[in-house]
N, C-alpha and C positions, 0 to 999 in steps of 0.2 A: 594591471598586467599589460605591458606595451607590445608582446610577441606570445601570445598563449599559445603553447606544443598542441594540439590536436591531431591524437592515435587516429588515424585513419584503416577501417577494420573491413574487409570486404575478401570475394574469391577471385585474384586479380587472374587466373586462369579462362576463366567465362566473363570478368566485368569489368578488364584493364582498364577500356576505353572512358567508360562511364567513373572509376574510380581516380585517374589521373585527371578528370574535369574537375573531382571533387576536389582534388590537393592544389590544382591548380586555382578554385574560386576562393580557397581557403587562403594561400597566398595574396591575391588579390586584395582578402580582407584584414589582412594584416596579422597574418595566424603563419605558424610552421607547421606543415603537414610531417606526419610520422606514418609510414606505411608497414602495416600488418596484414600478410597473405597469407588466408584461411582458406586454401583449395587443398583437395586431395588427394586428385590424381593427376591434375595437369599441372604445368608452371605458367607463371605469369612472365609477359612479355617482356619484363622491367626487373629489377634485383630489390626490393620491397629490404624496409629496415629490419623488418622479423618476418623473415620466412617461416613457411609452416613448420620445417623440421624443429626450427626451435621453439613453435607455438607448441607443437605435441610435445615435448621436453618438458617444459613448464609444469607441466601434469603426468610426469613418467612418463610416456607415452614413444611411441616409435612408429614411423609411418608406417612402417609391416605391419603393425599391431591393427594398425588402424582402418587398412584397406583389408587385413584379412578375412572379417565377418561377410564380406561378398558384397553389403548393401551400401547404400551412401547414409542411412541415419544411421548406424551403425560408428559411422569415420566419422560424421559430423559430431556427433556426440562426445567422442573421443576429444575433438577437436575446438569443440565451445569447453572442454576441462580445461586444456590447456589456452585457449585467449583467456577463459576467466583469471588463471591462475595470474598470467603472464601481464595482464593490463593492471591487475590488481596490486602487483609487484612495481610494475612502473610505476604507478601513480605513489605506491610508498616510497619510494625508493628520489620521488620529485621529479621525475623525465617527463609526464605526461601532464595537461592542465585540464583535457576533456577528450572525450570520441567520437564519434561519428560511426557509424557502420552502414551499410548498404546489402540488401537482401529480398529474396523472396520470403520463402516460411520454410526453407532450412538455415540461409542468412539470418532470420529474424529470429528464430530458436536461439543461435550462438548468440545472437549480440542481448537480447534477453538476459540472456545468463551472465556475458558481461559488465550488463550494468548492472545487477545485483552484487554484484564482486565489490563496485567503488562503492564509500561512502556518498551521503545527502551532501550535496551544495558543492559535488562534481558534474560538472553540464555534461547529460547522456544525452547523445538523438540517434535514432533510427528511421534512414529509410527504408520503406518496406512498401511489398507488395500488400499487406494485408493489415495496415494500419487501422485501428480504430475494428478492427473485426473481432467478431465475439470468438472467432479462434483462441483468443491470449485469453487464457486463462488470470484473474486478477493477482494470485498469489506469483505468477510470472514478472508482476512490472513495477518495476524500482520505482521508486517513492517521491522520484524529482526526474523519470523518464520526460523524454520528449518525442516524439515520431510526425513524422508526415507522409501521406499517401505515395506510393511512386509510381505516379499516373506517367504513361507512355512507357515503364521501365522493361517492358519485357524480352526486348530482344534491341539493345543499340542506343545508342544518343540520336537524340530526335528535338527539335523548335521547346516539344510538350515536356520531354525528360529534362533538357538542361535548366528550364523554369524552376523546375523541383530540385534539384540536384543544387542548385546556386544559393537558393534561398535557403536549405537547408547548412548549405557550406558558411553561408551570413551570419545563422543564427548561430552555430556552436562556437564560433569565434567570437560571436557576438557575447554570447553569453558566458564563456571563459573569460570575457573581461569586465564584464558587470557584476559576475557574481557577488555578493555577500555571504560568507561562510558564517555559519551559525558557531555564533561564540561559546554559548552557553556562560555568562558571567552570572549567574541565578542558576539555581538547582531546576531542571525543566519537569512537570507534571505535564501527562498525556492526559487528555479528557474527551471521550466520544460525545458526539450529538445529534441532534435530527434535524437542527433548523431556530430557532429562535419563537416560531410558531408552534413545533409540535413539542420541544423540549428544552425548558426558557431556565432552569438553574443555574447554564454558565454566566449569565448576568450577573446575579449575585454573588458566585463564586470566585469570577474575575477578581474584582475591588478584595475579595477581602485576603484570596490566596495571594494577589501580586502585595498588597501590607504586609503577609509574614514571609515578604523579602522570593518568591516563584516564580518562575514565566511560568503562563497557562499555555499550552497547546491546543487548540480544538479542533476537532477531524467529527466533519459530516459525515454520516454513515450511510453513505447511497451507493457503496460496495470499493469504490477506491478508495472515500474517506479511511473507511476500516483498515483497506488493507496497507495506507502507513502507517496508521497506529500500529501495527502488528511487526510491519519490519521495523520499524524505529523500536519500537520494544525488543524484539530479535537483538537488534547490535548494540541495548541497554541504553536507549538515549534518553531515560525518563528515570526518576528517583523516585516514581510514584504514578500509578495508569489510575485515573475516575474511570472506570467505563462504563458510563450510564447510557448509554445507546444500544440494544443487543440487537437490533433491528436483520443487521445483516447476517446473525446464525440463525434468525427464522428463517428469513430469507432464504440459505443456502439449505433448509433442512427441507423446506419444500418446492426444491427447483429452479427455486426463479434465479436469470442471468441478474440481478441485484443483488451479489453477495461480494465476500471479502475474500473466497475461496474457504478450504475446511479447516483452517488453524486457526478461525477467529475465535479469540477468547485463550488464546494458548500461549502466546512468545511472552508475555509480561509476566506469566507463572515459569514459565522454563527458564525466563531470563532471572529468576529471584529477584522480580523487583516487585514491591507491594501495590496491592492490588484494592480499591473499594471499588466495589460493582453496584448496579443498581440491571433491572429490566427494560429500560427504556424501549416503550414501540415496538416490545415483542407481537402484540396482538397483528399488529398489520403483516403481510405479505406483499412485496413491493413489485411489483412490474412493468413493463413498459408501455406504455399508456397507447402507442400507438398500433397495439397488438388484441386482440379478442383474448379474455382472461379463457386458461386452458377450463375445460366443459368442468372439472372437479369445482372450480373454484364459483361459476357464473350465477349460484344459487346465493354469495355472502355479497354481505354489503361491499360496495364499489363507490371509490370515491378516485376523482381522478385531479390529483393535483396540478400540474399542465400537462404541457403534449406533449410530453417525455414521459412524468413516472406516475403513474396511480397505483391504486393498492384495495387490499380485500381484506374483510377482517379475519381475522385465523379461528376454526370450533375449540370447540372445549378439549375435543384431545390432543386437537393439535399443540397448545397452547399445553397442554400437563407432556407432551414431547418435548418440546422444548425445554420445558424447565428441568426435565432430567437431564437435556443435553448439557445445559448450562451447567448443575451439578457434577456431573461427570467432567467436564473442562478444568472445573474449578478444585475438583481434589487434586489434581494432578501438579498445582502450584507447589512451585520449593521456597514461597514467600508469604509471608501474612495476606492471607483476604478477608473481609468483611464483603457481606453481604448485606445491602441495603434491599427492603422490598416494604414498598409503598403499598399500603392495601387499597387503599381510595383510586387506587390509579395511575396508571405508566404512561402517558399522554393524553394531549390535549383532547383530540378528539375523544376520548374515550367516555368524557361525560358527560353526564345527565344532560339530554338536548343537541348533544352531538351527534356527529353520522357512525360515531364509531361504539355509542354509548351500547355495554352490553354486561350485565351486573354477573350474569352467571360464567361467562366465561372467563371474566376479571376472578370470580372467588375460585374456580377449577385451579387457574394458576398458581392461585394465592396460596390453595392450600397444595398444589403438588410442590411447589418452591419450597416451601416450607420443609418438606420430605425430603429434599433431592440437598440441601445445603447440610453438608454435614463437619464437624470439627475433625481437624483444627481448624476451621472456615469458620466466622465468626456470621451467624443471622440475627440483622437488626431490621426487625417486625414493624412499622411504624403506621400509627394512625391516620394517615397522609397522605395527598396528591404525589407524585413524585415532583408538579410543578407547585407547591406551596413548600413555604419559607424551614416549615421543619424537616424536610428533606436536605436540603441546604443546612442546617445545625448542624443535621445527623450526622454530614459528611467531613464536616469541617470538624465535629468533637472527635471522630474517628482517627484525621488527621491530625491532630494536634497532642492525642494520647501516644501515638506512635511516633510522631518529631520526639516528645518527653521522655518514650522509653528507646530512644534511638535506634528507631526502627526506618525511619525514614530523615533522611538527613535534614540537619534546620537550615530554613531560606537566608539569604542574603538580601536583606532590604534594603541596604547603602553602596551595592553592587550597581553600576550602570550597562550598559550595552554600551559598545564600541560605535561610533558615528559611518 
């Protein structure tokens, strides 16, 4: 792509100055700027390609509508409807090749919701005041977002802002022209994991699912991993989820900022696409290693992975919570599930010699799973590690009964990927 469009999204009312640097660095890099003014009480100093009026339009909407609730989240809200609607529409439509937006945390709210609007492998960046802050919510941020700090941005163009402001204008042009869009020339399977360490079956699974003709996906489950599996499943980008990682709805059922938000376990059932599950690394609770575990937890075992995330082991009823949550998630599927549950154990650490080895609160689970999995969900019991080779059969005789009764479409093995 020799000239990629880049929507350029901001409130050119309060942020003209700062937002014409960005179209202007965009230029620079060989990109065409596209202006999008998202203010709502004032005008921008410049005549912008889509004014607000027709940003609110996009989404029914009408500036009266919008300022009449009195407050500003009130109109902004209004107002990230119609950019979603209206970017979402460009980009179908071929006028746009990526975005850009610029914001505080009423900016970063709209432009959020913007990038959920495009599909995976369209360049989204946001700058923002409150980048990388545990403000964002996981279930908020697109699945190939980008963002950087906007140090210095708060009041003017400054030495510190146009650093940030430039580099950020590099990258999305940068990345409109490198991108690789996902072909899909193979039917894609989603599969959760924890690491190769704590949950090592996608080794085996690789070789034999890419033979009957698949791309494998794998998503880390340290709470963003999750939460692409979960939009990617949302827009049906898988013909089949493993999710043997459940890590991140323990995670989210006892607090800790290590989750995927509260729908993990849910869009691959909503979306009717079939589902084998396994419990992967429910026992642990995951946190941030560089934090004091909260006083509930400082009495379980602590093992701290690096200086970012360690983890606790979860009691016995924590662990029978869970597995009703899990149940409860899983009737709600409009698609075939099986339920895989390894009695021997759902990771690494969990045995015999391990820090995390703990037999009775393995069989609490074992047997509330048991309970909580009900038909049409199909429960496959198995004498097994979840890291030994018969978990691995289990999952693959499950899948190949359902390729046969064409429940799940057959791979393409002679199918290549595009260079």
């Amino acid at each position: 792509m020799s000239t990629p469009r880049i929507l350029v999204i901001g409130t050119g009312d309060t942020k003209a100055d700062e937002l014409r640097f960005i179209e202007n660095c965009i230029r620079q890099a060989g990109g065409q700027p596209i202006s999008m003014d998202v203010s709502v009480l004032g005008e921008p100093p410049y005549k912008p390609d889509y004014d607000k009026h027709t940003v609110l339009a996009a989404a029914g909407h009408h500036l009266d509508k919008a300022i009449a609730g009195g407050d500003e989240m009130s109109a902004m809200t209004y107002m990230a409807e119609g950019a979603a609607a209206l970017t979402r529409r460009l980009h179908a439509e071929g006028r746009i090749d990526a975005f850009i937006a610029l914001g505080g945390t009423m900016g970063t709210d709209l432009a959020l919701d913007v990038a959920l609007a495009l599909p995976l492998g369209v360049p989204k960046f946001v700058v923002s005041t409150i980048a990388y802050s545990h403000l964002l919510p996981p279930d908020r941020i697109a699945t190939d977002l980008m963002m950087i700090l906007w140090a210095g941005g708060l009041y003017g163009l400054n030495s510190i802002c146009r650093a940030v402001l430039s580099q950020a204008a590099g990258a999305v042009v940068g990345a409109a022209k490198a991108v690789v869009v996902p072909t899909k020339a193979k039917p894609v399977i989603g599969m959760s994991s924890l690491g190769k360490s704590c949950l090592a079956y996608m080794v085996d699974l690789k070789p034999e699912l890419e033979k009957r003709g698949y791309e494998l996906v794998v998503f880390h489950t340290t709470g963003m991993g999750g939460r692409a599996l979960e939009a990617l499943a949302a827009q049906k980008g898988f013909v089949a989820v493993m999710d043997f990682s459940l890590q991140e709805l323990a995670n989210f059922h006892n607090g800790s900022v290590v989750n995927s938000g509260p729908d993990r376990l849910e869009n691959a059932g909503i979306a009717g696409i079939p589902q084998i599950v396994a419990p992967g690394a429910i026992d642990m609770i995951d946190m941030p290693a560089w934090q004091t575990p909260p006083s509930h937890l400082q009495a379980r075992t602590y093992y701290a992975h690096n200086r970012l995330i360690g983890m606790v082991t979860a009691d016995e009823e924590t662990r029978r919570e869970v597995a009703r949550k899990i149940g409860a998630k899983l009737s709600t599927a409009t698609a075939p599930v099986a339920f895989i549950l390894p009695t021997r154990g759902i990771e690494q650490w969990d045995q015999e010699g391990e820090p995390f080895y703990d037999p009775a609160g393995l069989a609490a689970f074992v047997d509330e799973m048991g309970r909580s999995v009900a038909a049409p969900a199909e429960l496959h019991a198995i004498d097994a590690h979840i890291n030994d080779r018969a978990f691995v059969e289990t999952a693959l005789a499950i899948l190949d009964r359902w390729v046969a009764a064409g429940i799940v479409p057959a791979g393409r093995p002679d199918a290549t990927e595009a260079a």
